[in-house]
Structures are given as structure tokens and as C-alpha cells.
N, C-alpha and C positions, 0 to 999 in steps of 0.2 A: 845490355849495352854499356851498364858503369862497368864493367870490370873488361880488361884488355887480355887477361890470362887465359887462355884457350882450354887448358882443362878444365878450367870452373866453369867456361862459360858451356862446355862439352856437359858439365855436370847439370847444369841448371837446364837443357834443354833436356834430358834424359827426365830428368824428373818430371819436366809440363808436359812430356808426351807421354810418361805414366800416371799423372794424373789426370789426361783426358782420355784416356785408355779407362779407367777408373769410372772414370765422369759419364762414357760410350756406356761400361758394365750395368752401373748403377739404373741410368735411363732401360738400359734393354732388359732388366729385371721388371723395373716398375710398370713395364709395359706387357711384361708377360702376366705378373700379379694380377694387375686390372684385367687384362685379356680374355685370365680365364675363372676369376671370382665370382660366385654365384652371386645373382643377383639376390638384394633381402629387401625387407621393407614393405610398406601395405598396397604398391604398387599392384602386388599379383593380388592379395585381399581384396581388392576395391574392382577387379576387373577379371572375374574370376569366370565368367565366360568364356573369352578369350584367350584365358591362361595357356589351355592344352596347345591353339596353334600360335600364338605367341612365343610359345618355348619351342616349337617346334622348329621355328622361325631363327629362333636365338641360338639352337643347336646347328644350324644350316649355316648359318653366320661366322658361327665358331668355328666350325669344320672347314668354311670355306678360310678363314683367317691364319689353320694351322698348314693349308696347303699350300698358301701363298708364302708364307715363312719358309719353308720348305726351297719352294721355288727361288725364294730371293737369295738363298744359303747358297745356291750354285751359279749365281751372276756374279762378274767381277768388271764388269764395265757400269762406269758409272754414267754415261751417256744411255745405257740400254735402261737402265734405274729409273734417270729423268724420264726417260719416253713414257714406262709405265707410270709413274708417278704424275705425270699431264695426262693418263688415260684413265688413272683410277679413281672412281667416281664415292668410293666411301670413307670419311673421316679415319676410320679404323683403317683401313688399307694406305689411303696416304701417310698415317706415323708410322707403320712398319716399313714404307719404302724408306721413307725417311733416316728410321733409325738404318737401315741397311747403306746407305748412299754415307752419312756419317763414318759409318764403321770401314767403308772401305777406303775413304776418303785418310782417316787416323793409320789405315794399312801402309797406304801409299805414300805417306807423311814419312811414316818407319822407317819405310823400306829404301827412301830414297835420302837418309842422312845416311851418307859416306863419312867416316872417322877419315881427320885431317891429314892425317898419318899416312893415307891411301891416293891423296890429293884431292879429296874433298874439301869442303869450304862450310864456317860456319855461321 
């Protein structure tokens, strides 16, 4: 808003939408990272009973996590998003909608700056 020059200000909006573009990336890396990082620690030592269906548990969890990824890849309403995200009952599956609902939210940001030049507005 300090500057009145319409290319710079054209410049400066390119770049905050590639840097939340960036910012979307980064998040949906960290999230795949932890996602699918084996769990360490004396957690499985100390409860080593339970281990085999534990893991069994934790494999079912993951599987179910990578189908739901899947799933969200081919929505593009972000109303149908929220609905599952009010229905989905686990931590893990709330921040994947999430990060989904973000991502198309930064699409729709994109998509809908018209260059001035076309009679768009900035």
C-alpha cells in the first residue's frame, strides 16, 4: 500500500503468493516427514507385549492416512473439505484436511489475480 506504482505493487504481490506457495510446500513436507517416520525410543522396549499389535495398529493407521491423501488430491471444493474436516474424528486426519483446504484456498488466491492490463484490479 506505500507504493502507488502498479508494477511494483504487481511485483510484490507475486512474490507473497510465492512465498506462501513455499510456506503451503514446506508445511506439506513436514507433515509427510512426521507422517511416515518410524517411530524410535524405549516406548516399544518398555511395552514390548503389545508391540506386535501396536504396530499392527500403527500400520492400519498409516495405510488409512495414505488413502485419505489420495482422496483429498482429487477434491476441489473447499466446502466438501470443511464437511469432512467437521467429520473427521483423528488429529492426523484433521491436519491433512487442513493442509488440503490451505492448498486449494493459495490455488484459488492464483487463479483469481487477473493482470491489470486485462482489467483486473490490484
Amino acid at each position: 500500500e506505500a507504493t502507488l506504482d502498479l508494477a511494483e505493487r504487481r511485483r510484490i504481490r507475486s512474490a507473497i503468493r510465492e512465498l506462501q506457495r513455499q510456506e503451503l510446500e514446506r508445511d506439506e513436507e513436514a507433515l509427510a516427514s512426521k507422517r511416515f517416520r518410524p517411530e524410535r525410543g524405549s516406548h516399544r522396549q518398555d511395552n514390548k507385549e503389545n508391540w506386535p499389535r501396536s504396530q499392527h495398529l500403527e500400520e492400519e493407521q498409516q495405510t488409512a492416512l495414505a488413502a485419505l491423501a489420495r482422496q483429498l488430491e482429487a477434491i476441489t471444493d473447499v466446502e466438501e473439505l470443511t464437511k469432512l474436516l467437521r467429520a473427521a474424528g483423528e488429529y492426523e486426519e484433521r491436519k491433512l484436511i487442513r493442509a488440503a483446504i490451505r492448498k486449494l484456498r493459495a490455488e484459488e488466491i492464483e487463479g483469481e489475480t487477473v493482470p491489470a492490463s486485462q482489467g483486473g484490479y490490484l
